[in-house]
C-alpha positions as YAML, in Angstrom:
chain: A
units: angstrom
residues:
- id: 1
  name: UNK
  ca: [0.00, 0.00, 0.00]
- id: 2
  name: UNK
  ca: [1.67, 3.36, -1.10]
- id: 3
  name: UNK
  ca: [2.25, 5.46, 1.75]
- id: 4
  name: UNK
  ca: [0.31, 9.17, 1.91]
- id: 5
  name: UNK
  ca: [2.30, 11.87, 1.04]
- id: 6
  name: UNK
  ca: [3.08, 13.80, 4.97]
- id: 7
  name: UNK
  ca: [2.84, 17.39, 3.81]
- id: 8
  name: UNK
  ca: [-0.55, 16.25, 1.26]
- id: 9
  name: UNK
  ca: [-2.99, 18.51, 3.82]
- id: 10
  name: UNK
  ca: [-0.74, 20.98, 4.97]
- id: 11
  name: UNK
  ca: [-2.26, 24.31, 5.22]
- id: 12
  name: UNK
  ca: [-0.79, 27.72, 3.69]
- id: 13
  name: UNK
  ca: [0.62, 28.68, 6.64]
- id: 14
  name: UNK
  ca: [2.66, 25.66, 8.50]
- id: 15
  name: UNK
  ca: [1.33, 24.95, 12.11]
- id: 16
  name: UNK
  ca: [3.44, 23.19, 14.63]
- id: 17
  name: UNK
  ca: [2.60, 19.68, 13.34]
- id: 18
  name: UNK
  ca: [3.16, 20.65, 9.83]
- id: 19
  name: UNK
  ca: [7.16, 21.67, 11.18]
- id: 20
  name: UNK
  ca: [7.52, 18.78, 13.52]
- id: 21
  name: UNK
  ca: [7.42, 16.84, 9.94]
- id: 22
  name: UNK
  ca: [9.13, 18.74, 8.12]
- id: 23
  name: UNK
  ca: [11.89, 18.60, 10.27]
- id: 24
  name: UNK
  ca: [11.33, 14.87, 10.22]
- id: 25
  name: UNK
  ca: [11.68, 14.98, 6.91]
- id: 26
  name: UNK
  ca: [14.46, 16.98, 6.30]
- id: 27
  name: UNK
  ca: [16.88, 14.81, 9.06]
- id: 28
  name: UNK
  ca: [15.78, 11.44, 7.22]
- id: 29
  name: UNK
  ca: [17.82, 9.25, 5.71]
- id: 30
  name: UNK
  ca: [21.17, 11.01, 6.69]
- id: 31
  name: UNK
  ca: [24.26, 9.74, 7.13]
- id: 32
  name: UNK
  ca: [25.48, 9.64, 11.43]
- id: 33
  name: UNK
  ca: [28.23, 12.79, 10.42]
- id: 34
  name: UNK
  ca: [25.47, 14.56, 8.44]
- id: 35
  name: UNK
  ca: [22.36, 14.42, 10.68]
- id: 36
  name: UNK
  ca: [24.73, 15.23, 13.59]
- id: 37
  name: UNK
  ca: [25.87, 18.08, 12.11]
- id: 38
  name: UNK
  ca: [22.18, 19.07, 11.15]
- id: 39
  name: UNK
  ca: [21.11, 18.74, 14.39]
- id: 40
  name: UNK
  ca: [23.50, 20.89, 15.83]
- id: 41
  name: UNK
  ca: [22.83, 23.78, 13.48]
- id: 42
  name: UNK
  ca: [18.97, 23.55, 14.16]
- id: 43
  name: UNK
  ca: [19.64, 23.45, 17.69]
- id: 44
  name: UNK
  ca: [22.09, 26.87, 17.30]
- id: 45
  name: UNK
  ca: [19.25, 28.31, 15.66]
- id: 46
  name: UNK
  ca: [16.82, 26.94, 17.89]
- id: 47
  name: UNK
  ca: [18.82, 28.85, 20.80]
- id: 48
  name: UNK
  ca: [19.02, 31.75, 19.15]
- id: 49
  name: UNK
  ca: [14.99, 32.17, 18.75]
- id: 50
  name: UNK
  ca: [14.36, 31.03, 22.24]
- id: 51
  name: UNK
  ca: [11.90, 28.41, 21.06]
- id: 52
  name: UNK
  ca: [11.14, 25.02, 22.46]
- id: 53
  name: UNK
  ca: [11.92, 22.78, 20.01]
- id: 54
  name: UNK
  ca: [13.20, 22.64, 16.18]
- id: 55
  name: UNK
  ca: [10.19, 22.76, 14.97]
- id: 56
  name: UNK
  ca: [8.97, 25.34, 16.99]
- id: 57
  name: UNK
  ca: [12.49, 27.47, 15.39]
- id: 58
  name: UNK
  ca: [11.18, 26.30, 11.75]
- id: 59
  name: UNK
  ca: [7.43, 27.84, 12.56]
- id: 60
  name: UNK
  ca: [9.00, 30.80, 13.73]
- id: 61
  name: UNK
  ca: [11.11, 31.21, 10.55]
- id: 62
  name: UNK
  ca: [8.08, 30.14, 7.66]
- id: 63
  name: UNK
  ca: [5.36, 32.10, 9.87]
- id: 64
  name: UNK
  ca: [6.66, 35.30, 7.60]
- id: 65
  name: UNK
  ca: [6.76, 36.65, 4.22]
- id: 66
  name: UNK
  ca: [10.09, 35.98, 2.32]
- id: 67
  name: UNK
  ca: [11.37, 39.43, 2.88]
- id: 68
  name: UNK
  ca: [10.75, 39.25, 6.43]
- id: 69
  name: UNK
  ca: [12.64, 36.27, 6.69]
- id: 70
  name: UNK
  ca: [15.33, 37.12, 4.87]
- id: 71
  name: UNK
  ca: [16.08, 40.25, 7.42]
- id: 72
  name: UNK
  ca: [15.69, 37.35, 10.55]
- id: 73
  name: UNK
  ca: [17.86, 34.75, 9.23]
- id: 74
  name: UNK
  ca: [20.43, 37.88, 7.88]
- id: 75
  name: UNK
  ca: [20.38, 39.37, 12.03]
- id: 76
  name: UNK
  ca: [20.92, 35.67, 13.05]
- id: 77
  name: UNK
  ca: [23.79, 35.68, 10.93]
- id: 78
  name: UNK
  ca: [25.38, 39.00, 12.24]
- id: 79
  name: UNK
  ca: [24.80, 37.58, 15.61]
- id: 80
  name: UNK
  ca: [26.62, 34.45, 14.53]
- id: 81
  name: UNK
  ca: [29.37, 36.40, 13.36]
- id: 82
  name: UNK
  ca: [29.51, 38.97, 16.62]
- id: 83
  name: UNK
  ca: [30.15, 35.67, 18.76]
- id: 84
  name: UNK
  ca: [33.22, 35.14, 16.82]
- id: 85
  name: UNK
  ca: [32.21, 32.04, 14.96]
- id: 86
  name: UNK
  ca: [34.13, 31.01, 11.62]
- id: 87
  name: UNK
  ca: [32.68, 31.96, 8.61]
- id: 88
  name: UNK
  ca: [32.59, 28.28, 7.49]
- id: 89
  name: UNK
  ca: [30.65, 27.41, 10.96]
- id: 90
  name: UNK
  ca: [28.35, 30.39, 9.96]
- id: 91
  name: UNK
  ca: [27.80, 29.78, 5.80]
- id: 92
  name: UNK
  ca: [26.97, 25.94, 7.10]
- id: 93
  name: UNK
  ca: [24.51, 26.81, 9.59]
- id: 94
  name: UNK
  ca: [23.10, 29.36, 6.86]
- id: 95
  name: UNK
  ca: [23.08, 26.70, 3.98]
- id: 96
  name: UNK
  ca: [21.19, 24.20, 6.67]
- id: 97
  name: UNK
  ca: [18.34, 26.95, 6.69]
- id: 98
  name: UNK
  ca: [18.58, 27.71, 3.19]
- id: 99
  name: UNK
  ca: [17.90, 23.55, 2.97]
- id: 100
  name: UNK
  ca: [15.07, 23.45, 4.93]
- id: 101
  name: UNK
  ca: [13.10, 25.97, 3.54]
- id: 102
  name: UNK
  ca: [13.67, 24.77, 0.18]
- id: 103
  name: UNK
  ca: [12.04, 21.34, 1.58]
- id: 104
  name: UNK
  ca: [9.36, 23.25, 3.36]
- id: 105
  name: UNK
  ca: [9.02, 24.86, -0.09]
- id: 106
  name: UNK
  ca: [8.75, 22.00, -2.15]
- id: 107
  name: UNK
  ca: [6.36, 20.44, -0.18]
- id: 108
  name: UNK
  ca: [3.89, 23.66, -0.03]
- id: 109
  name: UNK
  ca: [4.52, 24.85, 2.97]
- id: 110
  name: UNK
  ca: [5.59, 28.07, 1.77]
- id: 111
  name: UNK
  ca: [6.12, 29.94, -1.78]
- id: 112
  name: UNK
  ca: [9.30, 30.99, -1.41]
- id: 113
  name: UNK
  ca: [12.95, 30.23, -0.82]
- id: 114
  name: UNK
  ca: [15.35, 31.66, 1.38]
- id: 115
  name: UNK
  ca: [17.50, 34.49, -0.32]
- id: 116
  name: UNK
  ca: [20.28, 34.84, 2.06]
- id: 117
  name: UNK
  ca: [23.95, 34.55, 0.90]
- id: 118
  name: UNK
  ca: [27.05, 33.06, 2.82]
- id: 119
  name: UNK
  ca: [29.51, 35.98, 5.04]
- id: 120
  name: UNK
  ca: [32.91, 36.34, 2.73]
- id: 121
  name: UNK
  ca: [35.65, 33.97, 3.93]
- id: 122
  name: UNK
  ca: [38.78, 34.49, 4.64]
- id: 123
  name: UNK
  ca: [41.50, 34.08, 2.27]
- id: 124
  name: UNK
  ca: [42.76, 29.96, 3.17]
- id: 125
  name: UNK
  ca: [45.95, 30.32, 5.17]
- id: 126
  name: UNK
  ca: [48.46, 27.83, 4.89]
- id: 127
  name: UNK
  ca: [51.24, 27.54, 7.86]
- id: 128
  name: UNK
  ca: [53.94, 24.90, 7.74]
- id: 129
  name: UNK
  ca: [53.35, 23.78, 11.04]
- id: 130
  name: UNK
  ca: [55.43, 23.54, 14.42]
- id: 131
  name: UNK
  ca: [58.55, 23.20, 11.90]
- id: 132
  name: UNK
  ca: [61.91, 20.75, 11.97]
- id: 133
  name: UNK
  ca: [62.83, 21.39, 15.23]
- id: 134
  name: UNK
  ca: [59.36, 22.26, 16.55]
- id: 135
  name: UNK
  ca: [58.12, 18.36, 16.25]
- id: 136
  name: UNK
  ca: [61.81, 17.19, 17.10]
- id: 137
  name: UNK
  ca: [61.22, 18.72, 20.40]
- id: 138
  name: UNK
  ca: [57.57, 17.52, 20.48]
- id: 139
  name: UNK
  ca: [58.45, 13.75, 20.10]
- id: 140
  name: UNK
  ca: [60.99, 14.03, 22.73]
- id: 141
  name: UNK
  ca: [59.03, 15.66, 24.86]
- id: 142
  name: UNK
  ca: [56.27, 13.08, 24.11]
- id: 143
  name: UNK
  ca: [58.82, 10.16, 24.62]
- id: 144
  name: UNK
  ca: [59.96, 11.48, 27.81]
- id: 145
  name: UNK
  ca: [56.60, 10.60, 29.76]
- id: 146
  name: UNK
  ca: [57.17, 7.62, 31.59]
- id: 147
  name: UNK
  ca: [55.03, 4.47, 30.66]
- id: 148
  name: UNK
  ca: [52.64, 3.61, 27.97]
- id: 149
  name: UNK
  ca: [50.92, 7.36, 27.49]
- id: 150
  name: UNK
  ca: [55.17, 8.37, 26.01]
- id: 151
  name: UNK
  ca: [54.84, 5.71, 23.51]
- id: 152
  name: UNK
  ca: [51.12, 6.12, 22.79]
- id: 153
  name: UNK
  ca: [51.95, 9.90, 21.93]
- id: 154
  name: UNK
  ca: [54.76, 9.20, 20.35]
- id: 155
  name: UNK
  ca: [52.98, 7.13, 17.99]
- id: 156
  name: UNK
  ca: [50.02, 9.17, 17.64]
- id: 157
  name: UNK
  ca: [52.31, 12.38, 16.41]
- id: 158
  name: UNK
  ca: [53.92, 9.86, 14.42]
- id: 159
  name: UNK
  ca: [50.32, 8.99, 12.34]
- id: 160
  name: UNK
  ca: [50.03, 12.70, 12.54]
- id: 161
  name: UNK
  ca: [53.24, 13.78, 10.71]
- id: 162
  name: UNK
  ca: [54.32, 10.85, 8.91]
- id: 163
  name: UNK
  ca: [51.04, 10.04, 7.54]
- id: 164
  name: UNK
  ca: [49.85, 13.32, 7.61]
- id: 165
  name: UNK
  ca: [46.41, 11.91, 8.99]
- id: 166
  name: UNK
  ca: [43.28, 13.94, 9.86]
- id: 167
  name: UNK
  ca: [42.86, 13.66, 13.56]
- id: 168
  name: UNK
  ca: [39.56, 12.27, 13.03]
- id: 169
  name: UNK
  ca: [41.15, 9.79, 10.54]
- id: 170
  name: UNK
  ca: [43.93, 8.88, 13.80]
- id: 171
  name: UNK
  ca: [41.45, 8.27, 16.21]
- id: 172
  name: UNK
  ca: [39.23, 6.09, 14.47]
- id: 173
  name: UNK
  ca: [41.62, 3.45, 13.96]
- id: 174
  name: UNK
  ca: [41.56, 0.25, 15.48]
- id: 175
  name: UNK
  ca: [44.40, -2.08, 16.25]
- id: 176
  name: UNK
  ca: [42.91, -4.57, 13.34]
- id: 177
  name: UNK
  ca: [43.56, -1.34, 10.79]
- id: 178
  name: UNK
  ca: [47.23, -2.09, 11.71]
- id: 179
  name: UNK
  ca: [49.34, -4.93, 10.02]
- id: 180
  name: UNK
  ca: [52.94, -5.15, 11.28]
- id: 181
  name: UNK
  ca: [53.80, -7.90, 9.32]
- id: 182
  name: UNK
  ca: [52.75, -6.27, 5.98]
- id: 183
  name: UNK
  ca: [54.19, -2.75, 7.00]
- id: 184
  name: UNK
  ca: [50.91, -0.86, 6.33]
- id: 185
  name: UNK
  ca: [48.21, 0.77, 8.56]
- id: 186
  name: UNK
  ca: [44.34, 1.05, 6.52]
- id: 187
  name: UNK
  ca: [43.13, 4.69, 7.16]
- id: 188
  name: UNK
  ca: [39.56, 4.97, 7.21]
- id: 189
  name: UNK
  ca: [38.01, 6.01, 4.35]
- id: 190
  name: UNK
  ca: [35.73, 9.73, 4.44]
- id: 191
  name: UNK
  ca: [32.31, 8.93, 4.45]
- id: 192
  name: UNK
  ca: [31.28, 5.34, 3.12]
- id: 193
  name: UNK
  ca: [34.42, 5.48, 1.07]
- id: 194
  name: UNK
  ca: [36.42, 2.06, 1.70]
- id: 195
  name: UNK
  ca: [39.34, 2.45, 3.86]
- id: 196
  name: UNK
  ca: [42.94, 2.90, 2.22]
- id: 197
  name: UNK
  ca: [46.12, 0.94, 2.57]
- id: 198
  name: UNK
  ca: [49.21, 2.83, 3.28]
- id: 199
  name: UNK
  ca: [52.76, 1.73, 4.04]
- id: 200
  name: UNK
  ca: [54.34, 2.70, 6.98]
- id: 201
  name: UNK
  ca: [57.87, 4.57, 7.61]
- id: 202
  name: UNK
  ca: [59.93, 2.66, 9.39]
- id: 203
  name: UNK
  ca: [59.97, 5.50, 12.12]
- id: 204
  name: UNK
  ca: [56.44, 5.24, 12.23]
- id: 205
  name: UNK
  ca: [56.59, 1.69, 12.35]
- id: 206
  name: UNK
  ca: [58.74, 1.19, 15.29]
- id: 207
  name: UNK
  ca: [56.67, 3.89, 17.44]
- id: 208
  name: UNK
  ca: [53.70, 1.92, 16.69]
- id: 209
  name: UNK
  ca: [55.16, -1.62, 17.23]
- id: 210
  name: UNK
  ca: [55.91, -0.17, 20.66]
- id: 211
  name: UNK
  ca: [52.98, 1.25, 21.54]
- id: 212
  name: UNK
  ca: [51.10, -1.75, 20.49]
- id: 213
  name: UNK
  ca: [53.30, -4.05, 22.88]
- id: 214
  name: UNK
  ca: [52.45, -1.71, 25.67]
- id: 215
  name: UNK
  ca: [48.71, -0.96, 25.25]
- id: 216
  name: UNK
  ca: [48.34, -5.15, 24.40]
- id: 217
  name: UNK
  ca: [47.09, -7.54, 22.33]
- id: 218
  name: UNK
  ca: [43.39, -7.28, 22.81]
- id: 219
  name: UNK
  ca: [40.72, -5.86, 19.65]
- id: 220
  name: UNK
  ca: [39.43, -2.34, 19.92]
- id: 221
  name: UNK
  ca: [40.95, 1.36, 19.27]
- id: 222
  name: UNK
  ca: [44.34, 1.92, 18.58]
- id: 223
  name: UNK
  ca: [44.50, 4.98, 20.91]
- id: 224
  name: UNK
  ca: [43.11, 4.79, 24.38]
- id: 225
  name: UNK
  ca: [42.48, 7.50, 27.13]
- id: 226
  name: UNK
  ca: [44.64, 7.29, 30.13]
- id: 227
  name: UNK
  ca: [42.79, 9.97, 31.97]
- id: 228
  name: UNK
  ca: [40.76, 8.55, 35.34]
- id: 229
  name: UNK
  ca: [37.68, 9.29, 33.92]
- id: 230
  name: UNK
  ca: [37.55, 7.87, 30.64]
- id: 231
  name: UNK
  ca: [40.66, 5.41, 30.69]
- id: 232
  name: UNK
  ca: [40.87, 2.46, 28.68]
- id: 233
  name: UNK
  ca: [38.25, 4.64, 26.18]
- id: 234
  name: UNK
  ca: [38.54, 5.37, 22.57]
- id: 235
  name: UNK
  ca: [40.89, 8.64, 22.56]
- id: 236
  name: UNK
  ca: [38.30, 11.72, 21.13]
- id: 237
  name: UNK
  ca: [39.74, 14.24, 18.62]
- id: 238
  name: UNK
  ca: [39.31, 16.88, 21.26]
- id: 239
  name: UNK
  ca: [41.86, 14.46, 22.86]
- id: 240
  name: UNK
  ca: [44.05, 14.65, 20.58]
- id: 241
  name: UNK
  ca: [43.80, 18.65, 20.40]
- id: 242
  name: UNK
  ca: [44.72, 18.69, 23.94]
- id: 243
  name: UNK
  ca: [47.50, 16.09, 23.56]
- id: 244
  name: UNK
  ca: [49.33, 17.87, 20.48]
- id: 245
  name: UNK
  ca: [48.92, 21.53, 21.99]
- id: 246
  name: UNK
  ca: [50.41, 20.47, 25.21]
- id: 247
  name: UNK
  ca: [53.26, 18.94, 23.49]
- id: 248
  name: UNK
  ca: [54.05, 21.66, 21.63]
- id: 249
  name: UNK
  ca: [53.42, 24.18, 24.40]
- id: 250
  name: UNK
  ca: [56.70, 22.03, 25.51]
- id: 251
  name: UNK
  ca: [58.73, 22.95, 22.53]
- id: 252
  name: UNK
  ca: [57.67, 26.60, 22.94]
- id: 253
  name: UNK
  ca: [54.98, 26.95, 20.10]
- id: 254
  name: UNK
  ca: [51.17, 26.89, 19.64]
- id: 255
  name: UNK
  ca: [50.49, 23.67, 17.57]
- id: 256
  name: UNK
  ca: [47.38, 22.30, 16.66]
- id: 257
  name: UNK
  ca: [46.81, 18.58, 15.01]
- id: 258
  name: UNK
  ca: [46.36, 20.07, 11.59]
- id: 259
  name: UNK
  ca: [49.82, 21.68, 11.93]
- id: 260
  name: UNK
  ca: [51.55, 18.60, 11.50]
- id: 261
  name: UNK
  ca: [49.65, 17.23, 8.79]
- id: 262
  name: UNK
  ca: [50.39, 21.19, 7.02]
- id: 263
  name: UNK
  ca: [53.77, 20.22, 7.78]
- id: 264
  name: UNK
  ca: [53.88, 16.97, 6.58]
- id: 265
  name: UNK
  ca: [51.85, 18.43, 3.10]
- id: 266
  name: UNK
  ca: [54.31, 21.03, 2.99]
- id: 267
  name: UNK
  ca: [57.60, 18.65, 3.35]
- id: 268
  name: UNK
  ca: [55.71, 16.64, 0.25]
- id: 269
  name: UNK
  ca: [55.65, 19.01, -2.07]
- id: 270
  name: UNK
  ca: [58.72, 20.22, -1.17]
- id: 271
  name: UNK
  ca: [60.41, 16.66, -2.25]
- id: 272
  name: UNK
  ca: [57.79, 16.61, -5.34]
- id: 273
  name: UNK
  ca: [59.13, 19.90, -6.38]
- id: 274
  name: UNK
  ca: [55.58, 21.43, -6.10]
- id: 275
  name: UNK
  ca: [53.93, 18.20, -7.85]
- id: 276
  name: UNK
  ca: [50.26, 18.39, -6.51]
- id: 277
  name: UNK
  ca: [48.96, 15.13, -7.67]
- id: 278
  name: UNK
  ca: [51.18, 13.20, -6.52]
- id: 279
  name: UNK
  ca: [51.15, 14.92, -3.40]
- id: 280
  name: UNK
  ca: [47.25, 14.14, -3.52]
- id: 281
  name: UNK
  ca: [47.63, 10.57, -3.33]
- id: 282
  name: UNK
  ca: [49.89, 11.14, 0.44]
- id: 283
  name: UNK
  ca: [47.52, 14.01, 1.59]
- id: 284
  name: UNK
  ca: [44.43, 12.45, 0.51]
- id: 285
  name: UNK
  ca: [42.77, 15.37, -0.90]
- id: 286
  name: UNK
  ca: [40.10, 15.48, -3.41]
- id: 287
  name: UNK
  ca: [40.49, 19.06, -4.25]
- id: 288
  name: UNK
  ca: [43.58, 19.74, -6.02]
- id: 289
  name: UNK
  ca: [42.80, 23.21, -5.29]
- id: 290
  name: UNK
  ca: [43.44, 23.18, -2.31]
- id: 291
  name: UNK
  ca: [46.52, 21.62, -2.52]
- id: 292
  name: UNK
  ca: [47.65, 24.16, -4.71]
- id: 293
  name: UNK
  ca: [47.23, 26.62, -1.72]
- id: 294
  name: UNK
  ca: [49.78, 25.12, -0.20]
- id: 295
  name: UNK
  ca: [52.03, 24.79, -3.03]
- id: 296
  name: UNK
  ca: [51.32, 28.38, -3.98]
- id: 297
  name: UNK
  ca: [52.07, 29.77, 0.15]
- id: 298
  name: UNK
  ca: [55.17, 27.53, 0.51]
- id: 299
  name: UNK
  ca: [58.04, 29.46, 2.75]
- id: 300
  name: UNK
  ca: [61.35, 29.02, 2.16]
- id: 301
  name: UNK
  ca: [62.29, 25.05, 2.39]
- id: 302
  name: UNK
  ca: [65.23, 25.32, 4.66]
- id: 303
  name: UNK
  ca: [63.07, 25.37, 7.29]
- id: 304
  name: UNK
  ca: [61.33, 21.88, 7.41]
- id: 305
  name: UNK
  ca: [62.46, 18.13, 7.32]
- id: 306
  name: UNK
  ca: [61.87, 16.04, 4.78]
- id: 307
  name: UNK
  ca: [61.35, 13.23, 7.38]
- id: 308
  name: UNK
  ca: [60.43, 13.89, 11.31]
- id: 309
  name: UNK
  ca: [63.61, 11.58, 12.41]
- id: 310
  name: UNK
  ca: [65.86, 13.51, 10.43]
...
């Protein structure tokens, strides 16, 4: 039996029913990353209308004429930018709205679209990262912890450089993603994409062959939390932010996880002699464009290693 169409007796103007399905609507079907990041933006904008629910935020926004809510979503969008938020955060929340109302508008809900454009971005800034002797002084420092968390971090900077993983690609490894024997770690893919074989270093091997003979045989993530409260956990990539800026808060420098993958990007190219696609295949980009970024902001070489135990 073919199921009724949800928005087939929906009146001109939506009631609360008519947005707790459209909201329905528009979150079904996503993928876990997607809806999560949905849900977050409806709930921002939720917050900002002081309404109970996301519906109730939706109601608030159709309820008006298009020019009307244009002007709200355009205030909502200066207040976005006067608490500081990055104009990516901002055009993504903005392009969630956008979405909705197109859905609200294809259904009949409304007869019009939502007009408002994305805030300029910044021009993309490309750093080099904590430098030659920046992550020298990081992996010591990271070795010199006594016990399993040295080698743990020493490994995970390891993935971080050598690899020039995503923190969110580092900590969603498992210890069945690495093979020893082979010399190769699988990286997970980016969305349903299959994950990716790549061969290790032997740097990189040897920091992970000792970390994995001190964190043990048994299945489950390759990184662990050693903190009291969530110890023996998976390690979180605001873990990982917090491990890799207090390392290199020991060398003297501000460092974030993405540093060392810029650095390890930038150290590519520099042995490629600028050659972005094969640069793509290390860095894992899709965008050649943006690889070109950092081929196009590259400082002088003399200043990075071509390989973190130089």
């Amino acid at each position: 039996m073919t199921q009724p169409d949800p928005f087939s007796i929906l009146a001109w103007l939506p009631d609360l029913s008519d947005c707790t399905r459209l909201v329905d609507a528009f979150l079904a079907g996503r993928r876990p990353t997607t809806l999560a990041a949905y849900r977050a933006d409806l709930e921002d904008f939720r917050c900002y209308t002081g309404t109970s629910t996301a519906a109730d935020a939706a109601r608030w926004l159709l309820d008006n004429p298009q020019v009307v809510a244009d002007a709200l979503v355009r205030i909502y969008s200066s207040e976005m930018i006067k608490r500081g938020l990055p104009a990516t955060t901002i055009n993504r929340r903005l392009a969630t709205l956008r979405s909705l109302v197109k859905l609200a508008n294809t259904h009949g809900l409304v007869t019009w679209t939502l007009p408002v454009e994305n805030v300029p971005v910044q021009p993309y800034r490309v750093t080099g990262g904590p430098g030659r002797d920046g992550l020298r002084t990081m992996l010591a420092a990271a070795g010199a912890q006594p016990g399993p968390k040295g080698l743990r971090d020493v490994a995970l900077l390891r993935l971080l450089h050598d690899l020039g993983l995503r923190r969110s690609e580092a900590v969603r490894l498992d210890t069945d993603d690495v093979d020893l024997q082979r010399n190769r770690i699988m990286i997970p893919g980016r969305g349903r994409s299959p994950k990716q074989p790549v061969s290790l270093p032997e740097p990189t091997r040897a920091a992970l062959a000792a970390w994995l003979e001190a964190r043990g045989p048994e299945p489950g993530p390759l990184f662990v939390n050693f903190d009291r409260a969530g110890k023996g956990q998976r390690l979180t990539g605001a873990a990982v932010y917090h491990i890799v800026g207090w390392l290199g808060a020991k060398a003297g420098l501000t460092v974030h996880p993405h540093g060392l993958r810029q650095l390890a990007i930038t150290t590519a190219l520099e042995r490629s002699n600028g050659d972005v696609r094969a640069v793509a295949k290390f860095s894992r980009h899709q965008d050649l464009r943006t690889l070109s970024r950092y081929r196009d902001n590259r400082p002088d070489p003399s200043g990075y290693a071509l390989v973190a135990a130089e």
